[in-house]
C-alpha positions as CSV (number, residue, x, y, z in Angstrom):
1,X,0.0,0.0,0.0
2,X,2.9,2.3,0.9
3,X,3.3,2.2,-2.9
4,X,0.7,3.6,-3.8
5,X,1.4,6.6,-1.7
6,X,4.5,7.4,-3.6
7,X,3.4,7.2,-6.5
8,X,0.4,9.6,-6.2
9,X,3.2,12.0,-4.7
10,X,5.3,11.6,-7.6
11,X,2.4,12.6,-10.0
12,X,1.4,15.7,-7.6
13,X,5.3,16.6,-8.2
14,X,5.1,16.3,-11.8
15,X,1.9,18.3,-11.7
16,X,3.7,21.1,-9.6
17,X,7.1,21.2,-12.1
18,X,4.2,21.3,-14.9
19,X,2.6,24.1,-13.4
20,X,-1.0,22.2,-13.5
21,X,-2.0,24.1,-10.4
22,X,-5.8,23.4,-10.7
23,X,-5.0,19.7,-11.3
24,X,-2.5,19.6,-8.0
25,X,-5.2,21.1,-6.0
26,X,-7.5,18.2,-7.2
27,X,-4.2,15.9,-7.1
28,X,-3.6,17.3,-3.5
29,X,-6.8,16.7,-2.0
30,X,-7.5,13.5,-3.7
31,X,-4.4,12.4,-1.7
32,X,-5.4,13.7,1.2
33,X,-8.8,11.5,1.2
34,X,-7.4,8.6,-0.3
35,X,-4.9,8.8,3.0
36,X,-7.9,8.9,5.4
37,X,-9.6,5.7,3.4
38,X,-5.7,3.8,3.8
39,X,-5.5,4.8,7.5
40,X,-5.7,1.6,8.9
41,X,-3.1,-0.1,6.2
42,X,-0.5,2.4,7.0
43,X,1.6,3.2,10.4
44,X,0.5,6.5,11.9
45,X,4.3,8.2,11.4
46,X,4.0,7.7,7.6
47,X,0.7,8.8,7.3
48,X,1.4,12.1,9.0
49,X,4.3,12.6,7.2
50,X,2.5,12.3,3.9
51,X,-0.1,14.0,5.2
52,X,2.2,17.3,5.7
53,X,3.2,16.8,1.8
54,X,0.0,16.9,0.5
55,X,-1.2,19.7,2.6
56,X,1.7,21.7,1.8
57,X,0.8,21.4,-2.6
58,X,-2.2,22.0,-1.5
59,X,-2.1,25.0,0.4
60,X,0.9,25.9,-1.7
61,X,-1.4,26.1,-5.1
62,X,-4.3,28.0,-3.4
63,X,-1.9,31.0,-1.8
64,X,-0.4,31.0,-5.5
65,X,-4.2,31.4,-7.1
66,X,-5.0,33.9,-4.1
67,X,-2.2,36.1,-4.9
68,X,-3.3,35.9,-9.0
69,X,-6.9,37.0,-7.7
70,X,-4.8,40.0,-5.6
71,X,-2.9,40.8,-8.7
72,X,-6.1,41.4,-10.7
73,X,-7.5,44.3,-8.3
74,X,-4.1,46.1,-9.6
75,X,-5.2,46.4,-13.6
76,X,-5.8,49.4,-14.7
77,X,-6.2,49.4,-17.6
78,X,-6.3,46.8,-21.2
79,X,-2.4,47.9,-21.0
80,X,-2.0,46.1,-18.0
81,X,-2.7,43.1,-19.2
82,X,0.0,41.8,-21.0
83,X,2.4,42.5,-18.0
84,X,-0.1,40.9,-15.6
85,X,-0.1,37.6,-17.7
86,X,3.9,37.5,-18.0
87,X,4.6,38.5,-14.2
88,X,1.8,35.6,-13.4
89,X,3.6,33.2,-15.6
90,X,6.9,34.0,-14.0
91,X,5.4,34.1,-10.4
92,X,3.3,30.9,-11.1
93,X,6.2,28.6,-12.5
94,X,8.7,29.6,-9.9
95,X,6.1,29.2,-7.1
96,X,5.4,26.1,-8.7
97,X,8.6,24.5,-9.0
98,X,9.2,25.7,-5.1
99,X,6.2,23.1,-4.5
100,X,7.5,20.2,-6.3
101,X,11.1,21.1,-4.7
102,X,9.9,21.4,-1.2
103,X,7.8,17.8,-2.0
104,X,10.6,16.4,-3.8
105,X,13.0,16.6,-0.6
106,X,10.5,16.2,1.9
107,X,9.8,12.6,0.0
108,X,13.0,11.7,-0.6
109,X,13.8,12.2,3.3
110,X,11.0,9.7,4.3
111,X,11.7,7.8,2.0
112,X,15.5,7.3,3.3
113,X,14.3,7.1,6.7
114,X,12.2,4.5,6.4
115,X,14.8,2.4,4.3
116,X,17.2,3.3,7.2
117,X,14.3,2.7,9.8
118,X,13.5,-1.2,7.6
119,X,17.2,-2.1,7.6
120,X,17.8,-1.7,11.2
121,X,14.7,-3.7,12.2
122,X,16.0,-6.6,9.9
């Protein structure tokens, strides 16, 4: 099952790098309740620690769409609009790539720990 849970986690980072950040907010939450249906087939440290991963893409995605909706109140004018949608792009794909980063460490850690965590208990 833990499976499973990495591979949804790699798609949500692909998602981010994409910058697909309606379909990582679906991704993100999808994860979230497919976590709270695998409770009981997964230890309580992993599921919190996967838990923080798919909160922070999540929360991560919906600050970046709150701070488009914020840059919108600053148009002016139809001449505002072609900086808007280049600043957004720049803003968006950075921001983005930050999410998959952040998730792509924080994975990688529990992922090594739990290796480390397997090999001892063997």
């Amino acid at each position: 099952m833990r499976i499973i849970i990495y591979i949804v986690t790699a798609a949500l980072i692909k998602l981010s790098i994409l910058g697909l950040g309606m379909l990582s907010i679906v991704a993100a939450f999808s994860s979230l309740f497919l976590l709270k249906v695998m409770q009981k087939k997964l230890s309580e440290r992993l599921i919190n620690r996967f838990r923080k991963k798919f909160k922070i893409a999540l929360w991560g995605h919906i600050s970046i769409y709150g701070a488009l909706i914020g840059k919108l109140t600053f148009i002016d004018g139809i001449s505002d609009i072609p900086a808007f949608l280049a600043s957004h792009l720049v803003v968006h794909h950075m921001a983005s790539g930050l999410i998959a980063a952040t998730l792509l460490i924080m994975s990688l850690r529990t992922y090594n720990q739990l290796k480390i965590s397997n090999l001892n208990t063997n």
